[in-house]
Structures are given as C-alpha cells and as structure tokens.
C-alpha positions in Angstrom: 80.8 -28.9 -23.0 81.3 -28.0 -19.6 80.5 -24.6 -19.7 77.3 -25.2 -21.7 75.8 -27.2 -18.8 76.9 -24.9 -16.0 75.0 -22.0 -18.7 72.0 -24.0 -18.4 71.9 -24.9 -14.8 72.9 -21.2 -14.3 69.7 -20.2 -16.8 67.5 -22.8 -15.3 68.1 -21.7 -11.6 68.0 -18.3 -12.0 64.3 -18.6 -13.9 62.9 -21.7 -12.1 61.3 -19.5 -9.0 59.5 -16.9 -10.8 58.6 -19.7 -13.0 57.2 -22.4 -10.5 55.5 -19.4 -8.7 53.4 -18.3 -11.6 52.3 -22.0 -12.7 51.6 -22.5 -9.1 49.0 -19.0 -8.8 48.2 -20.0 -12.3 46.8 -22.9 -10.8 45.4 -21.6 -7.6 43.6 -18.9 -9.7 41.5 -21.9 -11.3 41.0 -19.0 -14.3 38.1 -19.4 -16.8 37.9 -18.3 -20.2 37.7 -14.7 -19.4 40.9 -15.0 -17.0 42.8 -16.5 -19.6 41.5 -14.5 -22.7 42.8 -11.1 -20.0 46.3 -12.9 -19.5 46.7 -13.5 -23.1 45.3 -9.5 -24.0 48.1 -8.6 -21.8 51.0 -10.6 -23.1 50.0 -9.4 -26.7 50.1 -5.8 -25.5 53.5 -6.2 -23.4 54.6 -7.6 -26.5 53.8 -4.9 -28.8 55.4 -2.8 -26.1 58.3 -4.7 -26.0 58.4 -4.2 -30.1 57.8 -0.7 -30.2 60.7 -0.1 -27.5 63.0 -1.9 -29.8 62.2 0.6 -32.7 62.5 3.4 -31.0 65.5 2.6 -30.0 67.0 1.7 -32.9 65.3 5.1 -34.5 66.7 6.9 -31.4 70.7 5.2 -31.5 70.9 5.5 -35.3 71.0 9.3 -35.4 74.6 10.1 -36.1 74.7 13.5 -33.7 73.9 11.8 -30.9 76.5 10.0 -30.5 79.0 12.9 -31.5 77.0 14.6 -28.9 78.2 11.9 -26.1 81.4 11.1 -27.2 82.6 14.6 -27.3 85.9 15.5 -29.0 87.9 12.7 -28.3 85.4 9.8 -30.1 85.3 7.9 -26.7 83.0 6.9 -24.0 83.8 7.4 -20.7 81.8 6.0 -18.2 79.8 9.1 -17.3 79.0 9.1 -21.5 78.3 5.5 -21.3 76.1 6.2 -17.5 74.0 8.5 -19.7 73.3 6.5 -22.9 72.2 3.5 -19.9 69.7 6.2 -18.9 68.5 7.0 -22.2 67.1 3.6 -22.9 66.0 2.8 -19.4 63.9 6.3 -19.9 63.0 4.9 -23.8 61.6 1.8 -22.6 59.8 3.1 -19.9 57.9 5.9 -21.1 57.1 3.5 -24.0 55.1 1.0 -21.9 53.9 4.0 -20.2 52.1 5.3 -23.2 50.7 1.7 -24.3 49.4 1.5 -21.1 47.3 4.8 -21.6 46.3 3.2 -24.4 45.2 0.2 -23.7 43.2 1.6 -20.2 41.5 4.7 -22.8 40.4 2.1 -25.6 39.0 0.3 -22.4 37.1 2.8 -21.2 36.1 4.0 -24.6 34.7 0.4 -25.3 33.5 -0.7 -22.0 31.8 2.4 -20.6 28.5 3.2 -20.4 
C-alpha cells in the first residue's frame, strides 16, 4: 500500500504544474465559444495523430525483417540496435504529426480562403 501512494504522489507532482498552469491561462484567456470550439478541434486532431502514430507503429514493428535486420546474426540487441529502434519511432511519431499538421493547415486554407 505504500508504494501505491508514493506512485500517486509521485504522478500527482510530476503533472500538477503543467496542469495548474493551463487551468490558470485557461482562465486568464476568458475564451468564448470560438476559443473553446479551436481547443477542442485541436485535441481531436492531436488525437487522431496520436492514433495514427500507434498504427504505424505497430504496421512498422510487426514486419518480421526488420527486426532480423537489427538483431543481426546473433538474435540480440545490443544497445546500438536498441539506440536505433529508439530512433525509429521517435522519427515515426514525428513525421506523423508532421503530416496531420499539413493537413489540417491545407484543409484550412482550402475552406477558409477567399
């Protein structure tokens, strides 16, 4: 039981800032519909981000040759391997919020412009 509480107070201190500082600009902001109805288009499209990350990485790690391709002869990773693999799903999840972003900015021009 002791270990669970020191969890959560570890959870709840490491989140509280970033928390208490977005309620406190959420506040400050004194958004209107439109403000709120822009927060909440974001969050859906982070979100689908988010999603489409996951499944490209799962399409990406379940191809069998790549990870005969890192592990090399001996089936192990070493850290270099294991370095590598780190930097293929860093890149994955990156250039996959990239592209939604060029979407979502093109469909907003497309619908928006004059």
């Amino acid at each position: 039981m002791n270990e669970k509480i020191k969890t959560a107070i570890d959870f709840v201190s490491r989140h509280a800032v970033w928390f208490i500082i977005g309620i406190l600009a959420f506040i400050f902001m004194k958004p209107g519909i439109a403000e709120i109805q822009t927060f909440l288009f974001i969050a859906f499209f982070e979100a689908v981000a988010i999603g489409l990350s996951s499944l490209a990485l799962y399409a990406y790690t379940k191809i069998n040759f790549t990870k005969a391709l890192l592990k090399g002869d001996d089936d192990k990773f070493s850290d270099f391997e294991r370095q590598g693999m780190y930097n293929v799903i860093g890149k994955v999840f990156l250039s996959v919020h990239v592209l939604v972003g060029l979407i979502v900015l093109g469909v907003y021009i497309a619908q928006f412009s004059n």
